[in-house]
mmCIF file of the C-alpha atoms, coordinates in Angstrom:
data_MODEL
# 
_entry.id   MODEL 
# 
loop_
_atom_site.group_PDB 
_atom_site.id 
_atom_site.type_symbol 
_atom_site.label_atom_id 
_atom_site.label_alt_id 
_atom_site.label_comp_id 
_atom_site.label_asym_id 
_atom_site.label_entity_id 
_atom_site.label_seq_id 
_atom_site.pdbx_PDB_ins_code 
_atom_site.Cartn_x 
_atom_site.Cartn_y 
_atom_site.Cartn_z 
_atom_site.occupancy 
_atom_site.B_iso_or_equiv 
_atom_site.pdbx_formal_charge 
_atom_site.auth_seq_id 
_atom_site.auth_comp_id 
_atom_site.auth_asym_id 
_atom_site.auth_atom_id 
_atom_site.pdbx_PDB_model_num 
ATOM 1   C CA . UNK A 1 1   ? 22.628  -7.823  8.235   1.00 0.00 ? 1   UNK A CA 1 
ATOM 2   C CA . UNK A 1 2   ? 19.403  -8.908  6.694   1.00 0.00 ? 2   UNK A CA 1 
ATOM 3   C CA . UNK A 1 3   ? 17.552  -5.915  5.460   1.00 0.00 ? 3   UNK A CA 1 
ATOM 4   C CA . UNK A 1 4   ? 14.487  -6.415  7.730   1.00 0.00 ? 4   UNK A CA 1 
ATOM 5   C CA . UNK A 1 5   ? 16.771  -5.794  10.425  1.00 0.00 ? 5   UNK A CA 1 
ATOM 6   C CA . UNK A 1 6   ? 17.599  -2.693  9.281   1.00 0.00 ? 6   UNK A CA 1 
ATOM 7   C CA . UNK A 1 7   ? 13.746  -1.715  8.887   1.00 0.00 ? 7   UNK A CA 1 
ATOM 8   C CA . UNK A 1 8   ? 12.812  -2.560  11.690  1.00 0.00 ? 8   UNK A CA 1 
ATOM 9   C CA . UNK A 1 9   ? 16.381  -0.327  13.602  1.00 0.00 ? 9   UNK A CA 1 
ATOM 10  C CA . UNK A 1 10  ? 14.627  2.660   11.928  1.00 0.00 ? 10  UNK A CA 1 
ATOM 11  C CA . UNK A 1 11  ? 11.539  2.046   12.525  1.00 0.00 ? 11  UNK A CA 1 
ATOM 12  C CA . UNK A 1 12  ? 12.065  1.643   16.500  1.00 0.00 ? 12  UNK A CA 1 
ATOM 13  C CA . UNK A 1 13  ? 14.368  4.478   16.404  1.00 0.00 ? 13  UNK A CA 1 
ATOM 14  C CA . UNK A 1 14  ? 11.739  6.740   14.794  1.00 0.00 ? 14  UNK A CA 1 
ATOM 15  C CA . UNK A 1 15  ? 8.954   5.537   17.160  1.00 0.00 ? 15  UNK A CA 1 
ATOM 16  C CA . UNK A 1 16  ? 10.628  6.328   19.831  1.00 0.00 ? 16  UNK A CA 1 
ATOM 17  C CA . UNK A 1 17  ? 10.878  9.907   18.374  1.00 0.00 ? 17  UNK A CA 1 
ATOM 18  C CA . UNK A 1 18  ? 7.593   9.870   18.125  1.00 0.00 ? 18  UNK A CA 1 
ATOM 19  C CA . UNK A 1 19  ? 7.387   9.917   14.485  1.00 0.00 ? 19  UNK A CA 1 
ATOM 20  C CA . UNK A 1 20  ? 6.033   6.851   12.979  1.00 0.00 ? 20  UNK A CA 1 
ATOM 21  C CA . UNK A 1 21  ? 6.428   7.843   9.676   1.00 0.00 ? 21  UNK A CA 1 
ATOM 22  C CA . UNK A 1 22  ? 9.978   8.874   9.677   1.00 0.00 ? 22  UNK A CA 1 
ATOM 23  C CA . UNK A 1 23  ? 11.829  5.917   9.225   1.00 0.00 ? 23  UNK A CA 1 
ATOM 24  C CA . UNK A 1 24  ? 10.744  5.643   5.718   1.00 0.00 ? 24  UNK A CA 1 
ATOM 25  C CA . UNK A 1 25  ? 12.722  7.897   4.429   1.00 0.00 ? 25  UNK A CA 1 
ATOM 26  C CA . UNK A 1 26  ? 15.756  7.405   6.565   1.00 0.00 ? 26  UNK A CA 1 
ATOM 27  C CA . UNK A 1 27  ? 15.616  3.931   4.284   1.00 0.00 ? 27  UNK A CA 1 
ATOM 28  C CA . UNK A 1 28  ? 15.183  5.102   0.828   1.00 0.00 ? 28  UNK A CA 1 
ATOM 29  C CA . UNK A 1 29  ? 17.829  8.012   1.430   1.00 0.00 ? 29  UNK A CA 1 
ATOM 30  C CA . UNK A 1 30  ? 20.540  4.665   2.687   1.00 0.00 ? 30  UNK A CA 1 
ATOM 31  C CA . UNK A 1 31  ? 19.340  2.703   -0.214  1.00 0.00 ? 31  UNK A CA 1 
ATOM 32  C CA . UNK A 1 32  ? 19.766  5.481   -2.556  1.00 0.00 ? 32  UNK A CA 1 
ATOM 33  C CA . UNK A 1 33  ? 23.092  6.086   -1.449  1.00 0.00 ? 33  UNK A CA 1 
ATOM 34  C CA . UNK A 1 34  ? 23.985  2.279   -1.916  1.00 0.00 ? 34  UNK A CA 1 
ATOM 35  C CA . UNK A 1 35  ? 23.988  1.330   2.151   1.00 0.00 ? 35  UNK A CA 1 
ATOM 36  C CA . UNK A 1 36  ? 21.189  -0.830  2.616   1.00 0.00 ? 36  UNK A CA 1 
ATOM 37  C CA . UNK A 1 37  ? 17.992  -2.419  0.566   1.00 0.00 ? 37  UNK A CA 1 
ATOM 38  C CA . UNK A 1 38  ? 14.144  -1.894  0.788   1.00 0.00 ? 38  UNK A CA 1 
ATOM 39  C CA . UNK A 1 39  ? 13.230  -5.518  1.045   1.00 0.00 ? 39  UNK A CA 1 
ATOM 40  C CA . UNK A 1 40  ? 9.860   -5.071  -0.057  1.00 0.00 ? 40  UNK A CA 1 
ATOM 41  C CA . UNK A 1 41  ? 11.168  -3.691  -3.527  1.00 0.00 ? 41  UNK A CA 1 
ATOM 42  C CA . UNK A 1 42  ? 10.760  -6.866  -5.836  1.00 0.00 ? 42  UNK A CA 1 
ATOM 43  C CA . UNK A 1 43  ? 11.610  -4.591  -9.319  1.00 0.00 ? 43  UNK A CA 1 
ATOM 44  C CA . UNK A 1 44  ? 8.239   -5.642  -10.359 1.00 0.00 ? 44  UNK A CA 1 
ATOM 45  C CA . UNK A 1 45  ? 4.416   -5.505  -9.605  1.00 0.00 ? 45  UNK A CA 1 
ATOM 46  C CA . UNK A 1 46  ? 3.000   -7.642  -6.354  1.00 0.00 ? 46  UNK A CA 1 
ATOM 47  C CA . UNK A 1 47  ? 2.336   -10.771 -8.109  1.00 0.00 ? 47  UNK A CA 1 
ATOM 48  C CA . UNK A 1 48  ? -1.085  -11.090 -5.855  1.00 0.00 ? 48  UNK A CA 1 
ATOM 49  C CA . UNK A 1 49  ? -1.761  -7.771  -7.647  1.00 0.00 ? 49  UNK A CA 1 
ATOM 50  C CA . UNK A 1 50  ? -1.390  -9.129  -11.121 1.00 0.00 ? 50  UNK A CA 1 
ATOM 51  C CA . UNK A 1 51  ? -3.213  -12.569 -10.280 1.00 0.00 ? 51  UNK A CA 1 
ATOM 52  C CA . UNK A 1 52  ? -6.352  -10.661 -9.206  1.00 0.00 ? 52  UNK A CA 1 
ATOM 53  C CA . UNK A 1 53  ? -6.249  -7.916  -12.633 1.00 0.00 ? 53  UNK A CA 1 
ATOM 54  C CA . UNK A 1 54  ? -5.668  -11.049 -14.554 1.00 0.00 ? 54  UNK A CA 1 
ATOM 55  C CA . UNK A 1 55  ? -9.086  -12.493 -12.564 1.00 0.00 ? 55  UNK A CA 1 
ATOM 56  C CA . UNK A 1 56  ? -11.040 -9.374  -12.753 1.00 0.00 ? 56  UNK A CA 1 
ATOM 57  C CA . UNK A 1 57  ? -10.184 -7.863  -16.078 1.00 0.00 ? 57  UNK A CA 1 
ATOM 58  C CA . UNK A 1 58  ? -11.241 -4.508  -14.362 1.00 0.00 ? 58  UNK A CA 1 
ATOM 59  C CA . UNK A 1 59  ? -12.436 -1.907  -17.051 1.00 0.00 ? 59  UNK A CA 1 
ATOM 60  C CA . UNK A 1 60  ? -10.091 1.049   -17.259 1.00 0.00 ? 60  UNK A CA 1 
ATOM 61  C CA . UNK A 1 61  ? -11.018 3.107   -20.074 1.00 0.00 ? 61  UNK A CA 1 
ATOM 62  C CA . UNK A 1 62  ? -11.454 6.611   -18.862 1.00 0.00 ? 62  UNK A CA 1 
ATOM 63  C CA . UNK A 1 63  ? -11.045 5.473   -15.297 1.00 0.00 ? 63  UNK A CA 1 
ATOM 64  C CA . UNK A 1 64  ? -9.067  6.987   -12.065 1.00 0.00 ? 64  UNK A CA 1 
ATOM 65  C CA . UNK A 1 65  ? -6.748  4.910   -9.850  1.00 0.00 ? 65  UNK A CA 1 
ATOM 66  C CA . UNK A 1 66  ? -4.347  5.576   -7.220  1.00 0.00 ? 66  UNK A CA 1 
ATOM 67  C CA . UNK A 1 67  ? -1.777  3.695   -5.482  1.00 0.00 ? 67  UNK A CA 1 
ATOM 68  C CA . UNK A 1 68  ? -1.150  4.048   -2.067  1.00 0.00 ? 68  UNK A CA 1 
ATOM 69  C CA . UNK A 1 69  ? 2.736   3.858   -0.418  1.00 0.00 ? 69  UNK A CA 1 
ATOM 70  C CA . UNK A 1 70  ? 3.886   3.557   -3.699  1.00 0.00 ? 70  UNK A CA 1 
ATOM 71  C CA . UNK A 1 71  ? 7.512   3.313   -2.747  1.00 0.00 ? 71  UNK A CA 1 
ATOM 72  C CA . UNK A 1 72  ? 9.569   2.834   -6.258  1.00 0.00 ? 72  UNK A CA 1 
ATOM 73  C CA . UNK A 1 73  ? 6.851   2.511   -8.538  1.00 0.00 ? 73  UNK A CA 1 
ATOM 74  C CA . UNK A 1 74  ? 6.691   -0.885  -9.491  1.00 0.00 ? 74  UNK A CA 1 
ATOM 75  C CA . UNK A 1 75  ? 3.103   -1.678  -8.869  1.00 0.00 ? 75  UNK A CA 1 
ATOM 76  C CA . UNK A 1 76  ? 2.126   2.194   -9.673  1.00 0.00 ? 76  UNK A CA 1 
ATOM 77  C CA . UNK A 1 77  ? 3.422   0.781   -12.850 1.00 0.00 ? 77  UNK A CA 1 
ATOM 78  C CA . UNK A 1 78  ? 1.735   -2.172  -13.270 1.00 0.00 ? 78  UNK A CA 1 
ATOM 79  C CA . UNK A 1 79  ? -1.728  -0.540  -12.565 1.00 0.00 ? 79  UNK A CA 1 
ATOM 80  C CA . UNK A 1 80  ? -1.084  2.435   -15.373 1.00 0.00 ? 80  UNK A CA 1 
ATOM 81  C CA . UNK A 1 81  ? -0.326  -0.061  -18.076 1.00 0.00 ? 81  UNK A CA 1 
ATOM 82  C CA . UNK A 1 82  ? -3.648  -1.774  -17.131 1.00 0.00 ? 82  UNK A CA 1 
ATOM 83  C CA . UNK A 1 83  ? -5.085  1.595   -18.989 1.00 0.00 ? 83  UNK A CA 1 
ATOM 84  C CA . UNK A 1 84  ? -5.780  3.844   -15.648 1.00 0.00 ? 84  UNK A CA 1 
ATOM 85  C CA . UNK A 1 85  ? -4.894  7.254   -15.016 1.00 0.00 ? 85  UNK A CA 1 
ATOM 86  C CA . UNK A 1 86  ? -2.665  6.621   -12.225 1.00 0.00 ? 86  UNK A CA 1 
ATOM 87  C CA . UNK A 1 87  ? -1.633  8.801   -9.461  1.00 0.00 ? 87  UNK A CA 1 
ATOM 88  C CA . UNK A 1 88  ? 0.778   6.888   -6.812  1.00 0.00 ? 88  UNK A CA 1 
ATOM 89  C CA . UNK A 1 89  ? 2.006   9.129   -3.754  1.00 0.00 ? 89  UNK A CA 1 
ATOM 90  C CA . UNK A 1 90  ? 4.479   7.810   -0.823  1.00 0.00 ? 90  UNK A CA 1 
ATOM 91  C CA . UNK A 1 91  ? 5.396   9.917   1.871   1.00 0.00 ? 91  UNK A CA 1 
ATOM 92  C CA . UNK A 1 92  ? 8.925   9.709   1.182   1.00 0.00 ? 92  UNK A CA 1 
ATOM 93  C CA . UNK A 1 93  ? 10.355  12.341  -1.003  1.00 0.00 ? 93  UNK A CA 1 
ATOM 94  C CA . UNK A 1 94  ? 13.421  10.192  -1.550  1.00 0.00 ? 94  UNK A CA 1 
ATOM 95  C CA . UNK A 1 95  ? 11.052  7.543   -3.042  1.00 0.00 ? 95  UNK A CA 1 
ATOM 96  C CA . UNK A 1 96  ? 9.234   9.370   -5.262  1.00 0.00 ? 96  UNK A CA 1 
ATOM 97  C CA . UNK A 1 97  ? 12.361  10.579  -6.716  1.00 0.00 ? 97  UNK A CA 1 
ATOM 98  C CA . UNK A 1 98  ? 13.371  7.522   -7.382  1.00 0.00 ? 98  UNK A CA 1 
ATOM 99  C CA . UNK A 1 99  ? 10.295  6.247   -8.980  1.00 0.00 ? 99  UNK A CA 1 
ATOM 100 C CA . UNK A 1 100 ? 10.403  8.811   -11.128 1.00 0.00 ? 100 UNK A CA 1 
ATOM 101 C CA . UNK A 1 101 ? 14.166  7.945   -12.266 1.00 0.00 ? 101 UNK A CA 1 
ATOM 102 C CA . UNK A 1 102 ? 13.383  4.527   -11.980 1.00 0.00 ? 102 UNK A CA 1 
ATOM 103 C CA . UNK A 1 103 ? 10.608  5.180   -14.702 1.00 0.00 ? 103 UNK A CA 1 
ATOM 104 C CA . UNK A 1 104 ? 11.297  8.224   -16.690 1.00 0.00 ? 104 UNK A CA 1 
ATOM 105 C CA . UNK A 1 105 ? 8.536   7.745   -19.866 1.00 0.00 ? 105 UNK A CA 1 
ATOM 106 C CA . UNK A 1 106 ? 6.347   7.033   -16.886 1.00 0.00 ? 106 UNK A CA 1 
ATOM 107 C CA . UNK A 1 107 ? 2.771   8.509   -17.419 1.00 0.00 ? 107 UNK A CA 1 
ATOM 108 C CA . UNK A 1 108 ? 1.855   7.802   -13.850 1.00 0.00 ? 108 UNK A CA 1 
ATOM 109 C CA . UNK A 1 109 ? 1.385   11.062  -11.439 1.00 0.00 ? 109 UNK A CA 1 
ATOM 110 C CA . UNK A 1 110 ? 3.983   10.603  -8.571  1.00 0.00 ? 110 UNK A CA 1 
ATOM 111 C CA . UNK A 1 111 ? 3.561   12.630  -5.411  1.00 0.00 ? 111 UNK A CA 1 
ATOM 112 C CA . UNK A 1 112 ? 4.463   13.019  -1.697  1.00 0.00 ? 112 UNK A CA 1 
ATOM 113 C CA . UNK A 1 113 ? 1.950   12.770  0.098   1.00 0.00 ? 113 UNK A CA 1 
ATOM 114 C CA . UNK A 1 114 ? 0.588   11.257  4.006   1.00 0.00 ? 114 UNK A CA 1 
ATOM 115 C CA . UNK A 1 115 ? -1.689  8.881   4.089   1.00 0.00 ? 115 UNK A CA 1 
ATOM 116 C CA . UNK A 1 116 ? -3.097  10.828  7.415   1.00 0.00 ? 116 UNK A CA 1 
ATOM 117 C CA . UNK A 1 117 ? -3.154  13.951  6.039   1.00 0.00 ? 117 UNK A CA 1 
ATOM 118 C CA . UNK A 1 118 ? -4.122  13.498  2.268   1.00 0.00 ? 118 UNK A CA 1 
ATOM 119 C CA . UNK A 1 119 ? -4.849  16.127  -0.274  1.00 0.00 ? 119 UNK A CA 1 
ATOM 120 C CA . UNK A 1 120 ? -8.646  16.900  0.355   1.00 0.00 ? 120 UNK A CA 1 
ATOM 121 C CA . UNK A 1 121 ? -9.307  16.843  -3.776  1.00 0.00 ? 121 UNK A CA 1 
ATOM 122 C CA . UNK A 1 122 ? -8.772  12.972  -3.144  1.00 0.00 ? 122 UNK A CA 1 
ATOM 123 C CA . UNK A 1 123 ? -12.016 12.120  -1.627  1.00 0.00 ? 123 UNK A CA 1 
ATOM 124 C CA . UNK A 1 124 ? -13.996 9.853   -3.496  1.00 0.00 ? 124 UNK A CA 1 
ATOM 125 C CA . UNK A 1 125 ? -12.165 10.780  -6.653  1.00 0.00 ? 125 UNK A CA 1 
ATOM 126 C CA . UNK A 1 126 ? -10.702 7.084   -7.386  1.00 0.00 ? 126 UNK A CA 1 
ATOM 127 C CA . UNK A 1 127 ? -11.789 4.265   -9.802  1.00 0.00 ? 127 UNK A CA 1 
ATOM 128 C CA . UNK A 1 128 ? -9.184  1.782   -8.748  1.00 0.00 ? 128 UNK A CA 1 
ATOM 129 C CA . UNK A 1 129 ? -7.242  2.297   -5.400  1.00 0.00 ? 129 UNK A CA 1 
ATOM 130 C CA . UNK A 1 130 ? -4.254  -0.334  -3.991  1.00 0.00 ? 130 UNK A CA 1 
ATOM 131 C CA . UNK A 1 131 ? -2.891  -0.600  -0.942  1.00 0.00 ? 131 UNK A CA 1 
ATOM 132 C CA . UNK A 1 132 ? -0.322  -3.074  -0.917  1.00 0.00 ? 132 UNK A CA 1 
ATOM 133 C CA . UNK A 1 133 ? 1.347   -3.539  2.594   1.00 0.00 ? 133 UNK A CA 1 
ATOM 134 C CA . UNK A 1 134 ? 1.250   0.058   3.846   1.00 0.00 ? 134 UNK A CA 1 
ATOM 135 C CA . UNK A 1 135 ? -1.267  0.387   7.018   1.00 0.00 ? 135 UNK A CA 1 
ATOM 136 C CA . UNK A 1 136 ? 0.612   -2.862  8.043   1.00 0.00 ? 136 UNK A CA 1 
ATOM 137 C CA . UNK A 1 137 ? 3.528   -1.119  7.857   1.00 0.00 ? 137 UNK A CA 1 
ATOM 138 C CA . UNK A 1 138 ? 2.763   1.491   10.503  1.00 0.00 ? 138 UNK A CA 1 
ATOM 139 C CA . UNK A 1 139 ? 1.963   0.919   14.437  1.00 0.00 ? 139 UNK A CA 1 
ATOM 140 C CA . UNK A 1 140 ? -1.115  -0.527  15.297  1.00 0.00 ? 140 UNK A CA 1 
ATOM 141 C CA . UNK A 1 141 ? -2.812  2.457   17.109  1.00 0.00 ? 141 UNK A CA 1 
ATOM 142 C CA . UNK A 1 142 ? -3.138  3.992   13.578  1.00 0.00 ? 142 UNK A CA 1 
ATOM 143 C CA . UNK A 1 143 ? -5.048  1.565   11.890  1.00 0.00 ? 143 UNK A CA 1 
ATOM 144 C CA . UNK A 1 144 ? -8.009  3.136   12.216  1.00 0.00 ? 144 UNK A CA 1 
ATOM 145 C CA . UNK A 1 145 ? -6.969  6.366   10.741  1.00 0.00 ? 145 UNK A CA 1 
ATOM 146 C CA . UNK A 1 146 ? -5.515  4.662   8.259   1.00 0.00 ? 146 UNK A CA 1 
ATOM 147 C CA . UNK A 1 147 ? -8.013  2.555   7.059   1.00 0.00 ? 147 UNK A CA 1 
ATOM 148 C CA . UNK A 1 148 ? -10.692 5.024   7.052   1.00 0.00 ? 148 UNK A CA 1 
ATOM 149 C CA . UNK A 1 149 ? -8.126  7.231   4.742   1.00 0.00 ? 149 UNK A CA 1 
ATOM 150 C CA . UNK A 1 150 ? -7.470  4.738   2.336   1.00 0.00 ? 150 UNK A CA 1 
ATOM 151 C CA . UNK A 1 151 ? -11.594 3.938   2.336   1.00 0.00 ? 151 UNK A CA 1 
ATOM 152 C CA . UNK A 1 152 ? -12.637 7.576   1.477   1.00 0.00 ? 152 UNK A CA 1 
ATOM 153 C CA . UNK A 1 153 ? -10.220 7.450   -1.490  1.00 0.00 ? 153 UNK A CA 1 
ATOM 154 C CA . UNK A 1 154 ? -12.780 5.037   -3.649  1.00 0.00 ? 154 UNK A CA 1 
ATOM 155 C CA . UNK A 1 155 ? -14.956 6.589   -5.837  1.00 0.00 ? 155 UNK A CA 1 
ATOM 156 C CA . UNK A 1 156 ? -18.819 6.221   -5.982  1.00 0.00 ? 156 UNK A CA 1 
ATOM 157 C CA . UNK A 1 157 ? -20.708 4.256   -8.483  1.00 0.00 ? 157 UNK A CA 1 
ATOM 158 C CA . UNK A 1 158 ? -18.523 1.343   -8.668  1.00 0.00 ? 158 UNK A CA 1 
ATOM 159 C CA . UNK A 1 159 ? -15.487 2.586   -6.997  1.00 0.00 ? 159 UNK A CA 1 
ATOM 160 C CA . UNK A 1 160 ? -13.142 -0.777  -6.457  1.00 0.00 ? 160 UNK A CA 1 
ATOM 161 C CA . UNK A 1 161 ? -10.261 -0.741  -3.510  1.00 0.00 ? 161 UNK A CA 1 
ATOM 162 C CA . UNK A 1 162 ? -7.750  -3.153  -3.435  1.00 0.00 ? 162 UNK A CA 1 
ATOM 163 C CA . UNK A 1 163 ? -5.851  -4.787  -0.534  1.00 0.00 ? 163 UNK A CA 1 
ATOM 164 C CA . UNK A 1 164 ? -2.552  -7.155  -0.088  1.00 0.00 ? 164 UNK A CA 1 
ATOM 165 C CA . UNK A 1 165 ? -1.894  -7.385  3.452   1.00 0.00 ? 165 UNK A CA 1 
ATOM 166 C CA . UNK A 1 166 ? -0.009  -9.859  5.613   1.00 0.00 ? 166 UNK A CA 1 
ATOM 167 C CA . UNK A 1 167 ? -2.542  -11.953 7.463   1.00 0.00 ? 167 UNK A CA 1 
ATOM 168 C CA . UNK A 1 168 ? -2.752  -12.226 11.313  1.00 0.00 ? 168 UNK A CA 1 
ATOM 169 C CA . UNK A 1 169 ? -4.774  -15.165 12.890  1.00 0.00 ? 169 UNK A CA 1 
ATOM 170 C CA . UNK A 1 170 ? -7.486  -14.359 15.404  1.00 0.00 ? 170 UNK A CA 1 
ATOM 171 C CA . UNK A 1 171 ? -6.025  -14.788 18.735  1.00 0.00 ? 171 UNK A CA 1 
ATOM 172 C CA . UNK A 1 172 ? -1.898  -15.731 17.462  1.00 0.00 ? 172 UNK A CA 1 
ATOM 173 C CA . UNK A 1 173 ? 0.429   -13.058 19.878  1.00 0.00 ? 173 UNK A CA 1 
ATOM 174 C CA . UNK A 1 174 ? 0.826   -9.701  18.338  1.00 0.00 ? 174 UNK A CA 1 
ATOM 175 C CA . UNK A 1 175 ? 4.495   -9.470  16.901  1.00 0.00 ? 175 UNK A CA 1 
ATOM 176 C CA . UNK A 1 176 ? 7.022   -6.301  17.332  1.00 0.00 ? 176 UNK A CA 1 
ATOM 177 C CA . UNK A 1 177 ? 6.837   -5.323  13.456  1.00 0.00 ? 177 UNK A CA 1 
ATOM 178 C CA . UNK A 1 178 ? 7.214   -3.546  11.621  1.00 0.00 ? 178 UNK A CA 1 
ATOM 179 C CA . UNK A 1 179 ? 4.968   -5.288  10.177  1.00 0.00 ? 179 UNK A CA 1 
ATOM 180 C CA . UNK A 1 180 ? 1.917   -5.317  11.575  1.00 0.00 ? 180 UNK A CA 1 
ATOM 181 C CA . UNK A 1 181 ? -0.260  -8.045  10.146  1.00 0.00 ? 181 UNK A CA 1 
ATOM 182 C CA . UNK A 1 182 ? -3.820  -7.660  9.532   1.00 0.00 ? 182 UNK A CA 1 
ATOM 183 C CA . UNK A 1 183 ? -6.684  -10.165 10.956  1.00 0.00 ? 183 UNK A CA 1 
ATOM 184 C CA . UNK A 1 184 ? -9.767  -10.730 9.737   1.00 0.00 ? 184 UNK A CA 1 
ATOM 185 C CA . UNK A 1 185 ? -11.535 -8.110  11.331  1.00 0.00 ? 185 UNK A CA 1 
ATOM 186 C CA . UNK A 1 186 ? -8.966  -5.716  10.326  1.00 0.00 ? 186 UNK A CA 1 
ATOM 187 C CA . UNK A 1 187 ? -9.307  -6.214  6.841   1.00 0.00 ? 187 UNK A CA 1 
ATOM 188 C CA . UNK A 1 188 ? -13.139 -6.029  7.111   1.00 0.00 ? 188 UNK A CA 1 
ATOM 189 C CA . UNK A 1 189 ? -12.582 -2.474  9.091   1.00 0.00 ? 189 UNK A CA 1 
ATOM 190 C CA . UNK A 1 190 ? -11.754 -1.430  5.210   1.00 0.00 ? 190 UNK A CA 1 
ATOM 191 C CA . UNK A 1 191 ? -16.081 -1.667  4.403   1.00 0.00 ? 191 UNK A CA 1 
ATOM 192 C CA . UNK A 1 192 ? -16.447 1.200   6.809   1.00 0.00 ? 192 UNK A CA 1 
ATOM 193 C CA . UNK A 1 193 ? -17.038 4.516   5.251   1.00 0.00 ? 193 UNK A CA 1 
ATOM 194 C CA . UNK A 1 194 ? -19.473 2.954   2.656   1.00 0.00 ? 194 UNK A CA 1 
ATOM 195 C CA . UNK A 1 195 ? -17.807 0.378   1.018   1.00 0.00 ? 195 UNK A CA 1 
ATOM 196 C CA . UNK A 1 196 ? -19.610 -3.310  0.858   1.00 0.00 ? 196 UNK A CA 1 
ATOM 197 C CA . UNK A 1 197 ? -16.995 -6.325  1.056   1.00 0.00 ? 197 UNK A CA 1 
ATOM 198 C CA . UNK A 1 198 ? -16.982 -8.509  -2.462  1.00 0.00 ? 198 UNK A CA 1 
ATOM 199 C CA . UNK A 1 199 ? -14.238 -10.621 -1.473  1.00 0.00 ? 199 UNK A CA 1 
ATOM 200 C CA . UNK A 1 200 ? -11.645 -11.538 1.827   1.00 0.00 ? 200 UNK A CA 1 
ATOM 201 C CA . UNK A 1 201 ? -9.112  -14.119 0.737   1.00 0.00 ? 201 UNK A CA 1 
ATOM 202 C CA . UNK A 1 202 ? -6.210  -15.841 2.699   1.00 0.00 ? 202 UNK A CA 1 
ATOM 203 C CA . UNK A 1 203 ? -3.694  -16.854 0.003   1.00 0.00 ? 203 UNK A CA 1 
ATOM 204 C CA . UNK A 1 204 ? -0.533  -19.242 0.607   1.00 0.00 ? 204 UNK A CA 1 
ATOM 205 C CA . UNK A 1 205 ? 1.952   -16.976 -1.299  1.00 0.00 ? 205 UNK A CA 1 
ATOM 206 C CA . UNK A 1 206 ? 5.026   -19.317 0.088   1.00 0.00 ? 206 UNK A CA 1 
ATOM 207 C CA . UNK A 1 207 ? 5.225   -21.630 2.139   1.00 0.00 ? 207 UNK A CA 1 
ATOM 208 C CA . UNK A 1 208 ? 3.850   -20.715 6.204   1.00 0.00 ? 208 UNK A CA 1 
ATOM 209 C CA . UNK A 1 209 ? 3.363   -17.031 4.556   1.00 0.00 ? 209 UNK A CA 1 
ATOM 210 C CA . UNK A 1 210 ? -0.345  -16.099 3.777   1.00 0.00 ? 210 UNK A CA 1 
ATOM 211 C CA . UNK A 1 211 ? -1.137  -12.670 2.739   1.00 0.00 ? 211 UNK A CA 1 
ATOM 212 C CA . UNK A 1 212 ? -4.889  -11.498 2.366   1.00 0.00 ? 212 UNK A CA 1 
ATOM 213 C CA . UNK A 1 213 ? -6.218  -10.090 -1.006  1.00 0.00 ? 213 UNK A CA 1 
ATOM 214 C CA . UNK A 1 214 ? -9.377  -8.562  -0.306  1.00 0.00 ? 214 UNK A CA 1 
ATOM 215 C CA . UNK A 1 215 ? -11.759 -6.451  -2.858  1.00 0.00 ? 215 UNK A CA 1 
ATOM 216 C CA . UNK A 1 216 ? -13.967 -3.538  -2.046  1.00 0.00 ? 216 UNK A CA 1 
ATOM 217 C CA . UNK A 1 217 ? -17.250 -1.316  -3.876  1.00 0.00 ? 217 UNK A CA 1 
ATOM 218 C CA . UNK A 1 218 ? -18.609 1.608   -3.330  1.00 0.00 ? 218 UNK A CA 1 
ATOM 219 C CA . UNK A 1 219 ? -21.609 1.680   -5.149  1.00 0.00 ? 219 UNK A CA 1 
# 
């Protein structure tokens, strides 16, 4: 079975539950336990993610970031050794356990956390925050929510957010995901809140798959 098959069993079997969320775990626990894979897990940082820190250079030194979805930690990781204090949170337990075995020196905060509910000490308390294929990952009716959470992470006075997300052309037929890509106006939905846009780009990461990378401020 290919793996996205199996991601996308759960994920229908956990809508129909009525828990959108659920399925997340239900994949790290059978992945733990050798019985199927997290295809998204690449054992290293989003390369997208590394081509726009080795772009941007962004200043770390005494600086805040957190990951978003962090699953096993590879591109919580990748943003720590940049020089951040990084926090990463997933809201599967059985991830964050294995990020934390995964990486054991780690310096990076792991938590559990949900992006709809998340700790109120996190408002505007970020430098640097990523979010690297997570509100595509969940149904379209929660976009908004989501969005808006990840926003009110960013930090004033030069707070930066970060997102990799699948792209979605204007008018092409919604697909059954998970995922859910993003269009254009979705990824712009991420300014709201009081964030200004610096950059939207479409990127051919393989061939017939572009992802966006797209850069926000909160000054």
């Amino acid at each position: 079975m290919d793996p996205r098959d199996r991601v996308n069993i759960l994920a229908q079997e956990a809508l129909k539950e009525g828990d959108p969320i659920g399925w997340f775990d239900r994949l790290y626990t059978e992945a733990t336990a050798g019985e199927a894979i997290v295809p998204w897990d690449r054992g290293e940082p989003h390369p997208l993610l590394v081509t726009w820190a080795q772009a941007t250079k962004p200043a770390s030194a005494g600086k805040s970031a957190l990951v978003v979805g962090c699953g096993l930690g590879n591109d919580a990781e990748f943003v720590s050794a940049l020089g951040f204090a990084t926090t990463a949170f997933d809201v599967s337990q059985t991830a964050i356990d294995s990020a934390r075995e995964r990486y054991p020196e780690s310096t990076v905060d792991y938590r559990v956390a949900d992006l709809l509910h998340p700790p109120a000490d996190w408002h505007h308390a970020f430098d640097l925050v990523v979010e690297i294929f997570t509100v595509q990952a969940l149904p379209r009716e929660l976009r908004p929510a989501l969005t808006a959470s990840v926003s009110q992470f960013v930090a004033a006075g030069g707070g930066r957010l970060v997102v990799i997300a699948g792209r979605q052309d204007e008018g092409e037929s919604l697909e059954e995901g998970p995922p859910w890509r993003m269009t254009h106006a979705d990824i712009e939905a991420f300014a709201a809140n009081g964030l200004d846009t610096v950059s939207i780009t479409p990127v051919e990461r393989r061939p017939e798959v572009i992802d966006w990378v797209a850069e926000f401020i909160r000054r």
